[in-house]
Backbone as a ProteinNet text record, in pm:
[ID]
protein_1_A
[PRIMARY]
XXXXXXXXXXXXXXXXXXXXXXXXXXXXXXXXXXXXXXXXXXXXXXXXXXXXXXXXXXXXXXXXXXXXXXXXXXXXXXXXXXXXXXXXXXXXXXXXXXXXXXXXXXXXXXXXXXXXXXXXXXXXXXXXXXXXXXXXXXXXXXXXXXXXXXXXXXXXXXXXXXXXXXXXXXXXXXXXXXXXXXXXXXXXXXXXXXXXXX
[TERTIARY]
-1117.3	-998	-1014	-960.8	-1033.8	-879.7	-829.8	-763.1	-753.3	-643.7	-672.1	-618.5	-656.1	-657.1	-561.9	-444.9	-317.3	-357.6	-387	-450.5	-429.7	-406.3	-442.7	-600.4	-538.3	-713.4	-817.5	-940.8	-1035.4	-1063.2	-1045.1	-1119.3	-996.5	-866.8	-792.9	-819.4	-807.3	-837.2	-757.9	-736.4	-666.2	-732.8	-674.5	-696.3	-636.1	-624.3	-522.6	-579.2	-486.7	-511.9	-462.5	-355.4	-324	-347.3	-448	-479	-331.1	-258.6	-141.6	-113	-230.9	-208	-336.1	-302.4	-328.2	-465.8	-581.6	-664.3	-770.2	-839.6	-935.2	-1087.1	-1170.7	-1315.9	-1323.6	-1412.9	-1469.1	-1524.4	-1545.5	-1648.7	-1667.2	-1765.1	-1796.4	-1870.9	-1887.7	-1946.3	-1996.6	-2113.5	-2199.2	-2169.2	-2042.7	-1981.4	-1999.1	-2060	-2104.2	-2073.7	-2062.5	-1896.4	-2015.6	-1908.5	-1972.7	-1959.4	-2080.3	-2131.7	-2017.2	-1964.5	-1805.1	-1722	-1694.7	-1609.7	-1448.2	-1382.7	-1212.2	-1119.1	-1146.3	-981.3	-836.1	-790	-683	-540.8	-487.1	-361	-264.8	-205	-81.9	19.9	119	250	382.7	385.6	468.5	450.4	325.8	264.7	247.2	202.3	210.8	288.7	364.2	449.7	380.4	250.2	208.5	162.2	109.7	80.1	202.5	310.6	402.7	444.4	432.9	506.4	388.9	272.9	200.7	212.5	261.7	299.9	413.7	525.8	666.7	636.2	532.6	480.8	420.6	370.5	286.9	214.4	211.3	146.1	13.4	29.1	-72.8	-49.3	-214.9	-220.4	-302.6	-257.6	-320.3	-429.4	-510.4	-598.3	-709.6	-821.3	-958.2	-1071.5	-1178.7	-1294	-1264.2	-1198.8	-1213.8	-1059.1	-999.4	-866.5	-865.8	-822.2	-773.4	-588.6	-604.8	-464.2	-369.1	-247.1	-196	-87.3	-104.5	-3.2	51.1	223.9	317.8	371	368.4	439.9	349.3	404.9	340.8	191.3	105.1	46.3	-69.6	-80	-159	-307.4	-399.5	-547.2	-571.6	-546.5	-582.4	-586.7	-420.6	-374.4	-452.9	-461.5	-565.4	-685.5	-772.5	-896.3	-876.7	-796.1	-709.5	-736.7	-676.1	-675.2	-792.7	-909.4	-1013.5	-1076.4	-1026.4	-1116.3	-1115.9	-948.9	-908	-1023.7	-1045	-1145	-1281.2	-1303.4	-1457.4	-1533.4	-1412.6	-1475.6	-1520.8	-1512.4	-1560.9	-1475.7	-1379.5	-1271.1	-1207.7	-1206.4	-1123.8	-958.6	-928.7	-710.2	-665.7	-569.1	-494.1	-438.6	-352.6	-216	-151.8	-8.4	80.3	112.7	103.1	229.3	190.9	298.1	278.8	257	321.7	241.9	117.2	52.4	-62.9	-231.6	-270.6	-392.3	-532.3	-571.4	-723.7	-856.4	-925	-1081.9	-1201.8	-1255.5	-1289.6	-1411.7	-1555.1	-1623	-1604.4	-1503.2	-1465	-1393.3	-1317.8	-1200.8	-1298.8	-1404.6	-1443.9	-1435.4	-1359.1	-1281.9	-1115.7	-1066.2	-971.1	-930.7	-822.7	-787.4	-640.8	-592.1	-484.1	-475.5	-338.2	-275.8	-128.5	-110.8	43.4	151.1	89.7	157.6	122.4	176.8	132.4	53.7	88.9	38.7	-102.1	-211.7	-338.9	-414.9	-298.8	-387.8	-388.5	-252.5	-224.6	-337.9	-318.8	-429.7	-460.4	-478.7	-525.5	-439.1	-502.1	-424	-492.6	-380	-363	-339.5	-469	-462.5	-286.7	-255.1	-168.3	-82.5	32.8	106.7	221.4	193.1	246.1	313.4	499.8	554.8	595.3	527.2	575.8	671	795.3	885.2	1004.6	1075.2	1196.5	1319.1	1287.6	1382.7	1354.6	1202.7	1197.7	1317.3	1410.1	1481.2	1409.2	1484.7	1431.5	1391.1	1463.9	1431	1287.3	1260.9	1121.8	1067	1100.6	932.9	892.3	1070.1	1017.8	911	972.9	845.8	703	713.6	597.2	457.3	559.7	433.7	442.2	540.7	519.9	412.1	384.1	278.1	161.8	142.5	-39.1	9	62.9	40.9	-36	-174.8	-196.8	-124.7	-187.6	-109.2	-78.5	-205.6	-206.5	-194.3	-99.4	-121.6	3.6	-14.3	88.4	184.7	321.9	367.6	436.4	386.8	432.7	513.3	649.2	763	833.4	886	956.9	1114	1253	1349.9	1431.1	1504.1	1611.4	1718.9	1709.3	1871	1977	1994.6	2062.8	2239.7	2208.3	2349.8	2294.5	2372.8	2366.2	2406.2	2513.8	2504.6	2377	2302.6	2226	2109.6	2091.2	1959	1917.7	2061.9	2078.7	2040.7	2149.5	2095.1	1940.7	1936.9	1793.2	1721.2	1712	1588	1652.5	1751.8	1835.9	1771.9	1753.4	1678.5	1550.7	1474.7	1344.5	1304.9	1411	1414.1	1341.1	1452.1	1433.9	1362.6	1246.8	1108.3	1009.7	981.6	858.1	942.1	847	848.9	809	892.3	930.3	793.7	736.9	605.4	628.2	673.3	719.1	781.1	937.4	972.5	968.4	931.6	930.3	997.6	1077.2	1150.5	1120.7	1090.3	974.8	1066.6	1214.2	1284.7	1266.2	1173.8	1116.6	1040.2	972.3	877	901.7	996.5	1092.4	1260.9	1326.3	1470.1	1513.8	1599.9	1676.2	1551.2	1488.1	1370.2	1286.2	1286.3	1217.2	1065.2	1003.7	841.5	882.7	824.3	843.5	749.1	636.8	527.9	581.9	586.3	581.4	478.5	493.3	366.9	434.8	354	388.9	404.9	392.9	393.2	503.8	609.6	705.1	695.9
-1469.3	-1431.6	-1475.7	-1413.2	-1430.7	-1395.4	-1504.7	-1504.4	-1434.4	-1342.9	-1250.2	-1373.7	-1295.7	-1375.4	-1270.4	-1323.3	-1196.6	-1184.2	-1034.1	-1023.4	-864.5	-799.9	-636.1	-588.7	-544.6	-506.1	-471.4	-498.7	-437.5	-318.3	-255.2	-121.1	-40	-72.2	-13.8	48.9	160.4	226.9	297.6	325.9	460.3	555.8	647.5	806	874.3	993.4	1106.4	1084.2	1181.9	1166.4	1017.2	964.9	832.8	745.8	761.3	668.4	589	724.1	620.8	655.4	739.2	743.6	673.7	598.2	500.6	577.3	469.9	591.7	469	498.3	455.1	440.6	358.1	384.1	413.2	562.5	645.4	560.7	575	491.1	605.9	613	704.9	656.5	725	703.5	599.8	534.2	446.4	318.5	307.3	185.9	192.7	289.7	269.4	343.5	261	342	475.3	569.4	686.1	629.7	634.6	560.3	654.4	565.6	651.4	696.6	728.4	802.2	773.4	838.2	727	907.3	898.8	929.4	945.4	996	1025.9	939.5	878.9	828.4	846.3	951.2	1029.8	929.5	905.3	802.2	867.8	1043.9	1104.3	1099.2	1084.4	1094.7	955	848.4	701.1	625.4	527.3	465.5	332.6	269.6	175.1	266.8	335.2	357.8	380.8	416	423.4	290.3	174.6	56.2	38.7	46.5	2.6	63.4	194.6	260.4	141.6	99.4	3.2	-137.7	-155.3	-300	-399.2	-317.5	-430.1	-486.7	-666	-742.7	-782.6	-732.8	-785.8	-672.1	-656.1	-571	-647.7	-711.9	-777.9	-709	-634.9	-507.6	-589.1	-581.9	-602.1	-538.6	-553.7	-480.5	-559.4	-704.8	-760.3	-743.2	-625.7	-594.5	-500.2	-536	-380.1	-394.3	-220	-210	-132.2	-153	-61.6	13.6	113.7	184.4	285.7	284.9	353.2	433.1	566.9	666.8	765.5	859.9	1024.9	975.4	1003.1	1032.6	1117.7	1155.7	1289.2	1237.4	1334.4	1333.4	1226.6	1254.1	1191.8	1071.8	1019.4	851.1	796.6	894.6	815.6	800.5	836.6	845.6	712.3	726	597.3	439.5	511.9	322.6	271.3	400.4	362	336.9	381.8	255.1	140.4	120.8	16.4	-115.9	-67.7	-171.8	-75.7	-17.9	0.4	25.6	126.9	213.7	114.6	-32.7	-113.8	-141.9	-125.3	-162.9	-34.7	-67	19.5	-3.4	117.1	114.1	240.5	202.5	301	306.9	462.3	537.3	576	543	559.5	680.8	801.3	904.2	1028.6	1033.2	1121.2	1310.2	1312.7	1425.1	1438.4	1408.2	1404	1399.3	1474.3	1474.8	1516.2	1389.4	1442.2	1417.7	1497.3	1424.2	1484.2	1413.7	1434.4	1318.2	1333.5	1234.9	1136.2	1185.6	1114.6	1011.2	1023	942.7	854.6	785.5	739.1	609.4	520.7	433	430.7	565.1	597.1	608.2	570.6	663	686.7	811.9	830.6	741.4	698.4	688.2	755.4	812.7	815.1	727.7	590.6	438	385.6	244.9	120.5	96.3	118.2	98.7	119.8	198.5	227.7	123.2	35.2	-105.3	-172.3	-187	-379.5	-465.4	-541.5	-679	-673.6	-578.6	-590.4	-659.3	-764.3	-814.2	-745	-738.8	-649.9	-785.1	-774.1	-819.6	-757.3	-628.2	-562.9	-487.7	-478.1	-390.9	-320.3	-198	-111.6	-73.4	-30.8	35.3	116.5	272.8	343	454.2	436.1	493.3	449.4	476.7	425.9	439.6	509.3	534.1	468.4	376	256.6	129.5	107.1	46.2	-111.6	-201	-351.7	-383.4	-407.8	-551.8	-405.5	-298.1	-255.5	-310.9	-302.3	-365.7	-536.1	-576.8	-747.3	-744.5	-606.7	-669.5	-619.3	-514.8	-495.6	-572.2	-619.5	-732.2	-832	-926.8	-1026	-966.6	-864.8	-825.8	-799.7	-707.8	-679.2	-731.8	-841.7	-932.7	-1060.3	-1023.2	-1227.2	-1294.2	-1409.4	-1565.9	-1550.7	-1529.3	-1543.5	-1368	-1288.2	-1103.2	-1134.3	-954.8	-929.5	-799	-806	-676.8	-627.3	-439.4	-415.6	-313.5	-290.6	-224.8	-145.3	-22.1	35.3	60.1	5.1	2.9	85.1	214.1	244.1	193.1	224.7	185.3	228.4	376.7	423.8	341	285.6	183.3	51.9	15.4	-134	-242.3	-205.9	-301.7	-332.2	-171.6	-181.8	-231.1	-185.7	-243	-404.2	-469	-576.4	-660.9	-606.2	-636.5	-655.9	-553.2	-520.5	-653.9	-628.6	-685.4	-864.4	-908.8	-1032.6	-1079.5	-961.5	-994.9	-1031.7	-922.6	-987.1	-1082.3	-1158.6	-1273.7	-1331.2	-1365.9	-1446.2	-1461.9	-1415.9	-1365.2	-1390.3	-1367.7	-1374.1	-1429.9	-1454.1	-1482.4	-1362	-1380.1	-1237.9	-1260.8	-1165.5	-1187.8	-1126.8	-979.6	-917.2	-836.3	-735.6	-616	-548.9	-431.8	-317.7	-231.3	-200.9	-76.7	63.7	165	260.2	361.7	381.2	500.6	602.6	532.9	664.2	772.9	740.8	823.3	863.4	813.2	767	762.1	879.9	816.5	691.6	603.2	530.1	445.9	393.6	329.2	203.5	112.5	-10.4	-54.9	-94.2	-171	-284.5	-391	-489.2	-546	-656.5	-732.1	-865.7	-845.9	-991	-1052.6	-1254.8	-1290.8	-1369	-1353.4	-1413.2	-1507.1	-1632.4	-1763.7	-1777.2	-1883.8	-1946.7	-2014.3
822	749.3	603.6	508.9	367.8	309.4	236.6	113.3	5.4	23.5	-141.6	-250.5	-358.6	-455.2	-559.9	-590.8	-625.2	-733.1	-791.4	-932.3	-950.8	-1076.8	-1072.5	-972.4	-936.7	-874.2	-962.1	-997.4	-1084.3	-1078.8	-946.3	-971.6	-1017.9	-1088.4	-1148	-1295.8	-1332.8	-1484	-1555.9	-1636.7	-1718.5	-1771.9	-1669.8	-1770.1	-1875.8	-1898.3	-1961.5	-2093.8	-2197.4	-2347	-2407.2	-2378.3	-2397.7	-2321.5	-2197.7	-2129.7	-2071.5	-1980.1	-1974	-1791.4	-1744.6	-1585.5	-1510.9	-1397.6	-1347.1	-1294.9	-1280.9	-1179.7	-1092.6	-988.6	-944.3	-970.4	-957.3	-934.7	-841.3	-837.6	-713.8	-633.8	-500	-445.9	-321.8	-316.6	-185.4	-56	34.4	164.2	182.5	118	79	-1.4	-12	-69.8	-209.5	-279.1	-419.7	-545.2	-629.6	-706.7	-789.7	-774.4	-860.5	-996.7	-1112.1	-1235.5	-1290.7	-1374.1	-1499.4	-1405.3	-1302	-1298.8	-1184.6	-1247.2	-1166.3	-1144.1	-1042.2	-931.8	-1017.9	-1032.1	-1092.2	-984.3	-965.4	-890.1	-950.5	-881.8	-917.4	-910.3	-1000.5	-981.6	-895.8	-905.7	-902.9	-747.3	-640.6	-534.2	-453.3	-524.7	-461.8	-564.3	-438.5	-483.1	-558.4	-498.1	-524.1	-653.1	-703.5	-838.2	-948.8	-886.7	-1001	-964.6	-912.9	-943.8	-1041.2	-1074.4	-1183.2	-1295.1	-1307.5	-1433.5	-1477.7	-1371.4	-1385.2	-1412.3	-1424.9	-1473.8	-1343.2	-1237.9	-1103.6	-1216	-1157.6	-1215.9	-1124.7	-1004.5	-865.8	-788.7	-730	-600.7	-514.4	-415.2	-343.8	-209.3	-278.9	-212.5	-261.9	-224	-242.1	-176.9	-148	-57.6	53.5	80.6	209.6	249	205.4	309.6	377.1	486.6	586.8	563.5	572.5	564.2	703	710.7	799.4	732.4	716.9	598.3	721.4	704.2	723.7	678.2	651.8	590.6	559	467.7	428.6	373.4	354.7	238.2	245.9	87.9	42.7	43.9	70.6	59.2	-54.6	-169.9	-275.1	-265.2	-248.7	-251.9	-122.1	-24.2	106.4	56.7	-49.6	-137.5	-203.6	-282.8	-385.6	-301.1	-165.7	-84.4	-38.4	-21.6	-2.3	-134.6	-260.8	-387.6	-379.9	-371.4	-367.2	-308.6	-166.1	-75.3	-77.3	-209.7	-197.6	-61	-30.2	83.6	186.1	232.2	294.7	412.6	394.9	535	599.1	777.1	804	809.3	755.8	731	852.3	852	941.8	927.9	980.8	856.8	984.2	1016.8	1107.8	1081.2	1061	1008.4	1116	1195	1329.5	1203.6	1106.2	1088.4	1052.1	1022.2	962.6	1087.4	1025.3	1099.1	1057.1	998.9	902	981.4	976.4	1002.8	914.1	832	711.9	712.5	675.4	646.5	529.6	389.4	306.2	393.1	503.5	571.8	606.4	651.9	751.4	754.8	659.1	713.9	685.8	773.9	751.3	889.3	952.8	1085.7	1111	1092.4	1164.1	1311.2	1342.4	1491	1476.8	1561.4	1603.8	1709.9	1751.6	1692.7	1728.7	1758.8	1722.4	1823.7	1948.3	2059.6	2015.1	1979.6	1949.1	1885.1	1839.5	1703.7	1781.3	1880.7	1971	1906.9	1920.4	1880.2	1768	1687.5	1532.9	1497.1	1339.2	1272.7	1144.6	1026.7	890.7	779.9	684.4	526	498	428.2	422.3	542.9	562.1	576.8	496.6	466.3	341	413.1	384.9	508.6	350.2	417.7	221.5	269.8	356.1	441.6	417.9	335.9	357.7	482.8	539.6	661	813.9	750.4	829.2	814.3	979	943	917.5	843.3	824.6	922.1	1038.5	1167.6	1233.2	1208.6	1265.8	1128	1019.9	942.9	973.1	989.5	1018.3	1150.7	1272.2	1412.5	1375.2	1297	1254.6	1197.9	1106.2	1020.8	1125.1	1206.7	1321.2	1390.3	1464.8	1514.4	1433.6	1339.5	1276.5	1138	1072.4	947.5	990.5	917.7	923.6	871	916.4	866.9	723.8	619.4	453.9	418.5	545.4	447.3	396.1	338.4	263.4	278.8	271.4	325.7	144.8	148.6	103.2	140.1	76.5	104.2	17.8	79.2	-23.1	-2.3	-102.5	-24	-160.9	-50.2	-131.8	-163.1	-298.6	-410.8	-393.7	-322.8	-377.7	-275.2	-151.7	-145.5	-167.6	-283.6	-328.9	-218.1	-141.5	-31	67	105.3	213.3	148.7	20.4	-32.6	-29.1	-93.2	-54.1	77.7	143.3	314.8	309.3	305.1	343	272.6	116.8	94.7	139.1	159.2	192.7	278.8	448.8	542	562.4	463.1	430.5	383.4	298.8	232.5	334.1	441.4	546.4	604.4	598.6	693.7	584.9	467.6	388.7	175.5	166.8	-8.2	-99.5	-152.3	-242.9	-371.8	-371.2	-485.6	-635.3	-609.6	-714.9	-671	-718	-691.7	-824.7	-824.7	-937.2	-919	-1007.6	-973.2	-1023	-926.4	-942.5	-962.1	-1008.7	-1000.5	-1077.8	-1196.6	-1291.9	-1231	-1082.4	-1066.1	-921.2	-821.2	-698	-695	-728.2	-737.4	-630.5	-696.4	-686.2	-558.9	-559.6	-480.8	-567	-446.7	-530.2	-474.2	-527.3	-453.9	-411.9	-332	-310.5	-236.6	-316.7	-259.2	-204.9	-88.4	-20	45.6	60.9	156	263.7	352.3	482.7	501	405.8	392.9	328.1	362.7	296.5	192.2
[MASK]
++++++++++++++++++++++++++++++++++++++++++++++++++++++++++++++++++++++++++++++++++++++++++++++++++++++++++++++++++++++++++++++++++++++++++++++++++++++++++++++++++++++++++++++++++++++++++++++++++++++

């Protein structure tokens, strides 16, 4: 088990004419970053990239994390999470629609649930779903969060009471690392890095 070390991730870059959209180092099959060249990470598409357009100060991703990510996501940003860990770890993506098999994926795997991981334990759990209720993300991470992971979360704004609740409850369960508020690119929706340690 290996300690991230909370920091922007390195293989983070900027593209565009002003260098003002977020992007990846390629890394392909072979673990080895394509020479110059970075992935475009759409903000409008992942949430973890528009909390970095919103000022993320830490992505607690590295080559020695596996992740268990919950919710939609597009070809690309599933490309994106494999920069992230330099193509080195396998992640798994809960989202009953989705169904890829792709040699770019290959440390990628759809499940359609949990039952398929049992016993795994997760560096990260990303729940990028908001219509996940709280007390399923708290059993969630109790089951596949290690001791030293990290959960990240995305919680809507738009009722100030429930948001509250919500992130109140989580209080109670983990230490709040950073929240960003991503509504420029997410209506009324917040990021929220937590660690499992008190």
């Amino acid at each position: 088990m290996v300690e991230i070390k909370l920091e922007i991730n390195r293989i983070i870059g900027w593209i565009g004419k002003k260098g003002m959209i977020p992007a990846t180092k390629k890394f392909d099959i072979d673990e080895k970053p394509e020479k110059g060249k970075l992935r475009k990470w759409d903000p409008f598409e992942s949430t973890l990239s528009a909390a970095i357009m919103a000022g993320l100060e830490i992505i607690p991703i590295n080559d020695a994390t596996n992740i268990l990510y919950v919710g939609k996501i597009a070809k690309e940003e599933r490309l994106n999470l494999l920069d992230l860990v330099k193509n080195k770890q396998k992640n798994f993506i809960l989202n009953k629609e989705s169904t890829f098999q792709d040699s770019e994926f290959i440390n990628l795997e759809n499940i359609n649930n949990l039952e398929q991981i049992k016993g795994k334990l997760f560096s990260v759990v990303y729940i990028n779903e908001i219509t996940v209720p709280v007390n399923n993300i708290i059993e969630i991470s109790k089951e596949f969060l290690e001791k030293f992971g990290y959960l990240i979360v995305i919680l809507s704004r738009s009722s100030k009471k429930k948001f509250h609740d919500s992130f109140n409850k989580l209080s109670e369960h983990f230490r709040v690392i950073q929240e960003v508020n991503i509504e420029n690119h997410f209506r009324d929706t917040t990021l929220i890095i937590f660690s499992k340690l008190k």
